[in-house]
C-alpha positions as CSV (number, residue, x, y, z in Angstrom):
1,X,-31.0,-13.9,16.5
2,X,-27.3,-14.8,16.7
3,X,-25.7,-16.9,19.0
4,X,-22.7,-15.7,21.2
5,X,-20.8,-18.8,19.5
6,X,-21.6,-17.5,15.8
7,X,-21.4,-13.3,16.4
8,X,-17.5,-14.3,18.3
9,X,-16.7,-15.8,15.0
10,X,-18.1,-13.1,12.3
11,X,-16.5,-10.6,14.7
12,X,-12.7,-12.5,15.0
13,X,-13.5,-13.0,10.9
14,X,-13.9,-9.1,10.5
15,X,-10.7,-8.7,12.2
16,X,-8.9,-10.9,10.1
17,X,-10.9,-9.9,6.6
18,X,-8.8,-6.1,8.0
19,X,-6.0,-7.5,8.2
20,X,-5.3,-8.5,5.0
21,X,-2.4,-6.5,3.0
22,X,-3.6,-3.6,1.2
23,X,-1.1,-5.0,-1.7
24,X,-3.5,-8.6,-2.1
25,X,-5.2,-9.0,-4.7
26,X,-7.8,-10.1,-2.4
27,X,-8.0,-6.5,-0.6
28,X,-11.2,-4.9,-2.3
29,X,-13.1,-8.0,-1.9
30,X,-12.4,-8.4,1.6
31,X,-13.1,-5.2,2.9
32,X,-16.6,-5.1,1.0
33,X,-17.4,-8.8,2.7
34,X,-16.0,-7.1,6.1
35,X,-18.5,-3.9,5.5
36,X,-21.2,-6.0,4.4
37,X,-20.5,-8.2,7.4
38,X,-20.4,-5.7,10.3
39,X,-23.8,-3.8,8.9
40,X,-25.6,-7.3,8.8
41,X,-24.3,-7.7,12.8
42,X,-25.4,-4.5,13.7
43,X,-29.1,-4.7,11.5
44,X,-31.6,-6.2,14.2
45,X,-33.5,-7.2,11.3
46,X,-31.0,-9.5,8.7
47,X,-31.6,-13.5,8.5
48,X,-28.9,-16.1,10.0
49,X,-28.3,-16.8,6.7
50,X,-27.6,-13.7,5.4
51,X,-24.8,-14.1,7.8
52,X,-23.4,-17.3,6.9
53,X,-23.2,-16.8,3.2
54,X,-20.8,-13.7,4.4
55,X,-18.9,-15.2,7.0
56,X,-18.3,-18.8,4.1
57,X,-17.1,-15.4,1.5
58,X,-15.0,-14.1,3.9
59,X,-13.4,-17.6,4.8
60,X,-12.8,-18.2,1.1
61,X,-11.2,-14.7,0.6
62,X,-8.9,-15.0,3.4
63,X,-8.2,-18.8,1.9
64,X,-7.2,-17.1,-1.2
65,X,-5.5,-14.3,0.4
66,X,-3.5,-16.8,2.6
67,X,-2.7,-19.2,-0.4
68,X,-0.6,-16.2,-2.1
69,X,1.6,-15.9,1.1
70,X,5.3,-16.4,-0.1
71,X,7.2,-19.7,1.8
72,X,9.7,-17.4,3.2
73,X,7.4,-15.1,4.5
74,X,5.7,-17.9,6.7
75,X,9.0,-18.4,9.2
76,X,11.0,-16.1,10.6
77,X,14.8,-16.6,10.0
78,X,15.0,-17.4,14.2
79,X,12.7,-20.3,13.6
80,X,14.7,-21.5,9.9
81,X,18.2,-21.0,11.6
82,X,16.9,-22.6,15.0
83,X,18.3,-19.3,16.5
84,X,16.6,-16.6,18.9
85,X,16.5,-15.1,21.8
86,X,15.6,-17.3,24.9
């Protein structure tokens, strides 16, 4: 049986595995980890480490996925000109 601790961070790791661009490289592999993920939580019957060896996959996908992020894309122009709205 899961922890709270451990299902809060497979779940917060499914919504992040969704979130990644449909345009990534990374997209295919991420949403079978998510599937594969989110049966496994709701199975009564799948091993803690059945789990882990997921949620490490979809850590490294989103890694990967993160890694290929352009520079420019990171900060907004507000936050590179030092200008917003207060």
């Amino acid at each position: 049986m899961l922890d709270k601790t451990f299902r809060k961070k497979a779940c917060l790791l499914l919504a992040r595995l969704e979130r990644i661009s449909a345009d990534s490289p990374w997209a295919h592999q991420a949403s079978g980890v998510r599937a594969s993920l989110a049966k496994h939580l709701a199975s009564e019957n799948c091993t803690l480490d059945e789990i882990e060896n997921l949620v490490n996959s979809g850590y490294r996908i989103l890694e990967k996925a993160a890694s290929e992020i352009p520079e420019s894309a990171e900060s907004s122009p507000t936050q590179k000109t030092g200008r917003g709205k207060s």
